[in-house]
C-alpha positions, 0 to 999 in steps of 0.5 A: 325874255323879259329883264325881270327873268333875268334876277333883277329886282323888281324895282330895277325892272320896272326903271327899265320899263319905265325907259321904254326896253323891253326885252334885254340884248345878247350881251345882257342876257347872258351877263346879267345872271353871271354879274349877280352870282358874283362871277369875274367876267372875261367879256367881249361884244361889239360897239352898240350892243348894249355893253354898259347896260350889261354891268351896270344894271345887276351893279345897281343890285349888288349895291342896293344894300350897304352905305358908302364911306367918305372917300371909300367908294364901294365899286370902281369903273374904269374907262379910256375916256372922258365921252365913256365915262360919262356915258356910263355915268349916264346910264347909272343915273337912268336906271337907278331912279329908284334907288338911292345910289351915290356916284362921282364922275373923275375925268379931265378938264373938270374941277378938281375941287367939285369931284372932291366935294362929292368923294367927301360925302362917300360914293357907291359908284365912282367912275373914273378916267385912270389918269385923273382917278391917279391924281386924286389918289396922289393927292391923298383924296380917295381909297380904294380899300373898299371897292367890292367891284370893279369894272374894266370897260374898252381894255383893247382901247386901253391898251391902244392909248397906253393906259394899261400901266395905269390900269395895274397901279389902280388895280394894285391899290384894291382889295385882292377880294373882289369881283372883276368885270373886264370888257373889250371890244375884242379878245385878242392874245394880247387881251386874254394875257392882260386880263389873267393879271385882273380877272380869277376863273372868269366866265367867257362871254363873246356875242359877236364874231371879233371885230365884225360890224352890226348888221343893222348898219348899212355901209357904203363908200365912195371913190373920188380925189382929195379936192372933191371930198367936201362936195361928195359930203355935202352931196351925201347930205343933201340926197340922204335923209339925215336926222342927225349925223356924226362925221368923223375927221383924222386930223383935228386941224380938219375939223374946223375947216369941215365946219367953216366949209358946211357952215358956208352952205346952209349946214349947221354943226358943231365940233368935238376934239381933244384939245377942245376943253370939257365944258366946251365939249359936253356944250357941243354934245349937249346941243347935238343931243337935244338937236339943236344941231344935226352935225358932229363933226369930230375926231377919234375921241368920241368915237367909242364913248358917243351914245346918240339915241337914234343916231341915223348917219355916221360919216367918214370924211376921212378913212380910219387909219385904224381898222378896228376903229372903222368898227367903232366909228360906224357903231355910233350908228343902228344901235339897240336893234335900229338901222343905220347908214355909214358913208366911208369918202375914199381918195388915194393909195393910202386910202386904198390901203386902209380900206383893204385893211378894214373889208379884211377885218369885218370880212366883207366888201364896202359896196360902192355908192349906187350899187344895191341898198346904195344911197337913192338914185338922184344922188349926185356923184361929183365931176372928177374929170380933170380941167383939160377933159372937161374942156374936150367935152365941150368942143364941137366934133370935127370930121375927117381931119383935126385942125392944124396946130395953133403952134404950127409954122406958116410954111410948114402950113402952106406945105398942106396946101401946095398944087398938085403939080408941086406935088407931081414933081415931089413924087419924081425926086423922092419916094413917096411915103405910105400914107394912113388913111385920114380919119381924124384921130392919127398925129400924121395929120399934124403938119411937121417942123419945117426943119424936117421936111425938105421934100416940103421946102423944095415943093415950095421953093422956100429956102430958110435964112440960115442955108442961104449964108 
């Protein structure tokens, strides 16, 4: 199937020829054709799919008659983040080169006065965080009156981050005549009952088992302690083919202690976290992008609005504490029917826990590093032996009998040494213990305190200090 079998107009056709896709994904088949009927749509698909594409190309349609007016955008897509937001807002200006569509970006860290300006000239698209779209309507900025379509992207990541109230403000604010197109990654019960509050008779589309993970991401994890994480990562990227890479981190603190630690070893990476601001980060991603450079370090904020042409790795540094996040994060990977690889670098009994949680949800094991489709076999796996294990591999291999403890006493040592007529005499005034054979590797060998072991003094004739008194 082709996208002009799809009732795209011609021109939007050929914008998708133009970019090089040439047949439509699952989610786009079956969305597109229910989007132009005008149909409110209840969606689920997993990550790398193709979702956007799948509204905002029969949107780009549906707005192609009409003006905008000041401050009355005529349709409104929400989403969880700055990254999805702009990646969305990517994808709109790709596909509308031939149509003269407006549209204004509202999220963080931007000015407020530059968002402005583009809402007073009118928009047809306007593309909002909720947090922010709330600010300028608070500041008496934009209405929402207009809005003939509206778009709810990544609800279960908008119930995760607390931003459903948010949501059913804006919501409120709308035209009770309009259509909805509410996407999640998942549909769970608590999704399918935030979503009767928005959506009237919709049409149910899943394209994917929940929370299941792309067949064409190749998984793997490796098992080893907290202090050899970074060596097994550095490992990684030197035995693996690496075109680009995103490595994520739990904690945002690590990041800056990931990057300094590959930047002492030849790599080259950039960051991208929450407290960074937006003009540093879409600095970052812009380098990774253009690849400028091959490692983004970063944490949970970009692991669901990140789109990486031909991202060829995605590494967990840490594991998700979140499951379902799991899924998000390898998903940057072996999109639009490429293949990927993920590496998961495991340690602990937490981690032990969480990734329990995660072959629950998507059903199957993790294999190991090496095992079948594994990394290549020059790959190093990283010395995890304790200090005292190591230094037993290097000592030379004694036969027969251990060497007697340095802590040993020099009586108790000379004991070991006593005549054979000692030893005669010993046997007529004591029972004689049964002896284990020798064989190297028995504590009987260690010679005992001589505090307990008269049999041994009297054979020596040695009497200690404190009996003569």
């Amino acid at each position: 199937m082709k996208f002009s079998d799809l009732g795209l107009s011609d021109e939007l056709s050929q914008a998708v020829a133009e970019l090089g896709y040439e047949s439509p994904t699952p989610i786009q088949e079956k969305s597109i054709p229910v989007v132009l009927m005008g149909r409110d749509i209840l969606g689920s698909a997993q990550t790398g799919t193709g979702k956007t594409a799948s509204f905002t190309l029969p949107m780009i349609d549906i707005l192609a008659s009409g003006r905008a007016k000041a401050r009355l955008p005529r349709s409104l897509i929400l989403a969880p983040t700055r990254e999805l937001a702009a990646q969305v807002a990517e994808s709109f200006e790709k596909f509308s080169t031939h149509h003269k569509l407006s549209m204004a970006l509202l999220i963080g860290g931007v000015s407020f006065a530059d968002q402005n300006a583009a809402l007073v000239k009118g928009v047809d698209v306007l593309i909002a965080t909720p947090g922010r779209l709330i600010d300028h309507f608070e500041r008496g900025k934009v209405m929402l009156n207009d809005v003939k379509v509206l778009v709810i992207d990544e609800a279960d990541r908008m119930l995760d981050m607390g931003f459903i109230p948010d949501v059913e403000r804006i919501v409120g604010l709308l035209p009770p005549l309009r259509q909805t197109l509410f996407f999640s990654a998942t549909l769970s019960d608590d999704i399918h009952k935030i979503s009767n509050k928005f959506v009237s008779n919709p049409k149910i589309i899943e394209v994917a088992p929940p929370a299941s993970t792309a067949e064409t991401v190749a998984q793997h994890i490796q098992w080893t302690d907290v202090k050899n994480k970074r060596v097994v990562l550095r490992d990684l990227l030197r035995s693996e083919t690496v075109k680009n890479a995103v490595i994520f981190c739990n904690r945002k603190r690590d990041i800056s202690t990931l990057i300094k630690s590959l930047t002492n070893h030849g790599f080259s990476a950039v960051a991208m976290h929450g407290d960074m601001t937006q003009s540093a980060r879409l600095e970052a991603l812009d380098k990774f992008k253009k690849g400028e450079v091959p490692l983004l370090i970063a944490s949970d904020v970009a692991a669901r609005g990140l789109d990486i042409a031909g991202l060829s790795h995605v590494f967990n540094f840490d594991v998700p504490t979140s499951a379902e996040d799991y899924v998000h994060r390898i998903g940057r990977t072996g999109r639009a029917g490429k293949s990927g690889r993920a590496f998961t670098i495991a340690a602990g009994k937490d981690d032990k826990r969480y990734v329990g949680a995660i072959e629950s949800l998507i059903g199957k094991t993790i294999p190991l590093i090496g095992d079948a489709g594994g990394v290549q076999s020059d790959t190093k796996t990283p010395d995890t032996k304790t200090s005292a294990a190591k230094d037993a591999d290097k000592k030379p291999a004694t036969r027969g009998k251990k060497p007697a403890a340095k802590d040993a006493k020099p009586d108790a040592a000379q004991a070991d040494k006593k005549p054979a007529s000692s030893a005669k005499s010993k046997s007529q005034n004591t029972k004689e213990p049964r002896q284990k054979p020798r064989n190297g590797n028995t504590k009987d060998e260690l010679p005992s305190p001589p505090d307990c072991q008269g049999d041994t003094l009297e054979a020596t004739g040695h009497v200690p200090a404190f009996l003569q008194r």
